[in-house]
N, C-alpha and C positions, 0 to 999 in steps of 0.2 A: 799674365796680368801686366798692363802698363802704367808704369806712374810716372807724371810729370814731375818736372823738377820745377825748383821756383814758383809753388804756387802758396797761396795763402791758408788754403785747406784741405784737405784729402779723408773721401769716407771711403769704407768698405761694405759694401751690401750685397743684401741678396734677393731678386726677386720674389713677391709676396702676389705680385696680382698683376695681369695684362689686360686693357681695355682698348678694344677699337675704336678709333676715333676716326672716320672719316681716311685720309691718304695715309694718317702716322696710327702708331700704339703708344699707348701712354702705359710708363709700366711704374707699377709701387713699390718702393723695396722699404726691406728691415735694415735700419742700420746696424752694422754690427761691430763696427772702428769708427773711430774720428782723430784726424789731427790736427790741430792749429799750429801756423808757422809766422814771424813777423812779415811775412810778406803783404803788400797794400792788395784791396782784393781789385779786380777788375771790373767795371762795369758796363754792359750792353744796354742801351739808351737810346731812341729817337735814332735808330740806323748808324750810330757811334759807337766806337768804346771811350769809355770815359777812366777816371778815377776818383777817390775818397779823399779829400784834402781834409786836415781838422784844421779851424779855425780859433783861436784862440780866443776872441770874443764873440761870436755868432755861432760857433758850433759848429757840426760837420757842414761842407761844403757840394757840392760836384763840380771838378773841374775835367770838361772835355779832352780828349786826347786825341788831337790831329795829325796823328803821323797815317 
């Protein structure tokens, strides 16, 4: 099993169901871990990664990440 470091969350699962879908499989799992870490989570967006900005008076944000 591989686990990333630096990430903002991590499950443990295990497969419950596999569906064909056309070129991919879509597969269901049971979760069976979770953990949360303060890490910011990453966002995929409009062919970008982005991230979570909180905003102090309008609330969360997104802010793009152009590297």
């Amino acid at each position: 099993m591989v686990l990333l470091e630096h990430v903002a969350a991590r499950f443990a699962a295990r497969v419950v169901d596999r569906h064909p879908c056309g070129d991919h499989t879509l597969f269901v799992g049971e979760v069976l871990v979770f953990s949360l870490d303060e890490h910011a989570p990453l966002i995929f967006f409009g062919g970008r990664y982005g991230s979570v900005a909180a905003c102090s008076t309008a609330g969360p944000s997104f802010a793009a990440n152009h590297d």
